[in-house]
C-alpha positions, 0 to 999 in steps of 0.5 A: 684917838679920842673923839675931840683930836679927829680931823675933819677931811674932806674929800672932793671928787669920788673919780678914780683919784678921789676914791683911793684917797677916802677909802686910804685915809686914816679912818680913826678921822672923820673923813667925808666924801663929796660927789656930784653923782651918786655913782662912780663912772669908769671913764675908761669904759665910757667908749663901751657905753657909746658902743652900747654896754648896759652901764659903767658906773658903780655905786659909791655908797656899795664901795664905801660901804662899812668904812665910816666913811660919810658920803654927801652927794652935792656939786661943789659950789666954791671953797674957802680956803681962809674959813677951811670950809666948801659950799655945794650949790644946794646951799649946804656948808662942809668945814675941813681941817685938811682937804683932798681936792680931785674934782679930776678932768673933763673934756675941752670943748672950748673949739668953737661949736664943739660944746653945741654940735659934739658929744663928749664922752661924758655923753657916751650914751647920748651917742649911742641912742643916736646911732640906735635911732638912725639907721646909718650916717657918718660918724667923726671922732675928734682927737688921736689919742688913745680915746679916740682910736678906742671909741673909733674902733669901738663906734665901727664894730658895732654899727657897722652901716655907719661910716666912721671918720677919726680926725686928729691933728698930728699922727694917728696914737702919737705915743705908740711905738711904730709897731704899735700904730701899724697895728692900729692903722691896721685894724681902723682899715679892717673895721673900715675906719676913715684916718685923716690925720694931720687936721686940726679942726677949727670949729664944728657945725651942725653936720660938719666941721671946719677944718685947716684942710678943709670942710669935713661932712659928719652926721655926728660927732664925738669930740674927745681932742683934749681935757680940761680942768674946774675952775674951782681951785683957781677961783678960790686962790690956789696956785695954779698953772696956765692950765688951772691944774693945782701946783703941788709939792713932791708929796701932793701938797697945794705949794699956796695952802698947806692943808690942801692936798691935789690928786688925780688929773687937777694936779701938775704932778712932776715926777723927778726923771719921769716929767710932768704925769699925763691924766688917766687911771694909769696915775690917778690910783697912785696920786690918790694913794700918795696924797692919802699916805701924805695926809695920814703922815702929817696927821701923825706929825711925821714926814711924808714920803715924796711922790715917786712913779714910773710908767709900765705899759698902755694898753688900748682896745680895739673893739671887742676882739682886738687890743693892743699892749704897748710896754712903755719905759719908766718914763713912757717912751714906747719900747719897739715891741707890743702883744696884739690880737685877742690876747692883748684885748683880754690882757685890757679887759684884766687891767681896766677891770682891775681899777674897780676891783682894787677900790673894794681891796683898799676899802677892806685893807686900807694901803692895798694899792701899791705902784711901780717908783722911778728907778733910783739911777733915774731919780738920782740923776734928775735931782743932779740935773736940777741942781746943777 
């Protein structure tokens, strides 16, 4: 393609999402990458390096590495949507012809307290040095999700003289089938792992949160309730929902601005038959897929294929020797059986090693990442239902 018909991409945000996506997009363009950190994190490692491990990062420049690909470590300071340009807080100017927007999720500390007194997994080693540093104390973990069962099971087999207290507000693993939470609750109860369930915490302290049941004592906290998303695409005028997650069409189009593309966890993505997607690796790589394969298609004048997904399975672990494989329907309804043990926490380890491993393979072949869509029965009966 000659040099003057090359579209300048841009592409925010070097997560899980944001990566797939510049490493899949047509390189005969002139793409660049902007991060506000020189490394990629794997988030879903982040209770591993609270627990300890040496690092969860990779650098960006080794995965980009010989695809032409520019990158520029900078924090994006606003958009101009009308101008087609970014502002990173250094004072630097990047123009785009079209733009992938995955700046991606962080934790929700909007609970009074809990950005002065709780550590986030964004503070994963902070957290640790804590506990190096203290020989015991009390440790609470803030939310029931997956995350929190993780870091819970992860904090309680490795600093075995602190006490570990898991508050949540419903049911301990929601989303889990009842075989799969007795597993949970089971190893919690060996790792000597504290539930309190059915707590919703109304503020933290210092050494304490304020509950609706009560007052709960805790030298720490690691706060890992909910997640949020950056102002940013909301302040600069694209359509957002009450959360401020982009709104996209069925290809991971901005519906306000349309050489805008949103990937990753700062989308609302709905998937016919399926729902709206929840945030995680699990659909971050193929949302960062699609919206690539959705760019590269407009470029090319053609239409792109709409967005389509089905879940297979969560998988959780449970310190370092145990895990849990939840098989999950296309529209992740747990399924009444589960693999546990050794076997499911090698069967974790495989797939969370696998979400670097496949950025290296799309960097050497582009298209590499594939996925599981919906089934055609499924959609076709949810596109049925809307129109009825």
């Amino acid at each position: 393609m000659p040099l003057a018909e090359r579209r300048r991409i841009l592409v925010l945000g070097a997560g899980y999402a944001g990566l797939t996506a510049a490493l899949r997009i047509d390189r005969s363009q002139h793409i660049t990458l902007i991060s506000a950190s020189d490394h990629m994190t794997e988030r879903i490692r982040l209770h591993e390096l609270a627990a300890g491990r040496s690092s969860v990062s990779v650098p960006v420049s080794e995965i980009v590495k010989g695809t032409g690909i520019e990158f520029a470590v900078g924090t994006v300071a606003g958009i101009d949507l009308a101008g087609k340009t970014v502002r990173t807080e250094d004072g630097r100017s990047f123009p785009y012809d079209k733009l992938v927007y995955a700046l991606g999720s962080r934790t929700d500390t909007s609970v009074p307290g809990a950005a002065e007194y709780a550590y986030t997994v964004e503070k994963a080693k902070e957290l640790n040095e804590r506990l190096q540093a203290t020989a015991s104390g009390t440790v609470a973990v803030v939310g029931g999700g997956l995350t929190g069962i993780e870091m819970a099971a992860e904090l309680a087999e490795t600093f075995p003289s602190w006490s570990v207290k898991l508050v949540t507000g419903a049911v301990l693993g929601s989303g889990l089938s009842e075989k799969g939470r007795n597993h949970v609750r089971k190893v919690l109860a060996r790792l000597g792992v504290e539930v309190i369930s059915h707590t919703r915490v109304l503020s933290v302290e210092e050494r304490q949160m304020r509950t609706d049941a009560g007052v709960i004592s805790a030298d720490a906290v690691m706060w890992t309730a909910s997640f949020a998303v950056s102002e940013l695409a909301e302040s600069a005028g694209l359509a957002v929902d009450n959360r401020g997650k982009a709104l996209v069409d069925a290809t991971l189009r901005s519906v306000s601005h349309p050489d805008v593309y949103v990937v990753g966890d700062a989308a609302t993505v709905d998937v016919p038959g399926i729902g709206r997607l929840r945030e995680g690796c699990a659909t971050a790589g193929p949302i960062g897929a699609a919206g690539a394969d959705a760019v590269n298609a407009h470029i090319r004048g053609e239409e792109p294929r709409e967005f389509g997904f089905r879940y297979l399975v969560q998988c959780v672990s449970l310190g370092r020797h145990d895990g849990l494989i939840q098989p999950v329907r296309a529209d992740d309804e747990p399924k009444n059986w589960t693999i546990t043990g050794k076997r499911a926490a090698w069967i974790k380890e495989k797939i969370a090693a696998s979400t670097v491993s496949v950025l290296y393979k799309e960097r050497d072949k582009p298209g590499t990442l594939k996925w599981l869509r919906q089934p055609k029965k499924v959609r076709a009966a949810a596109m049925e239902r809307a129109v009825a």
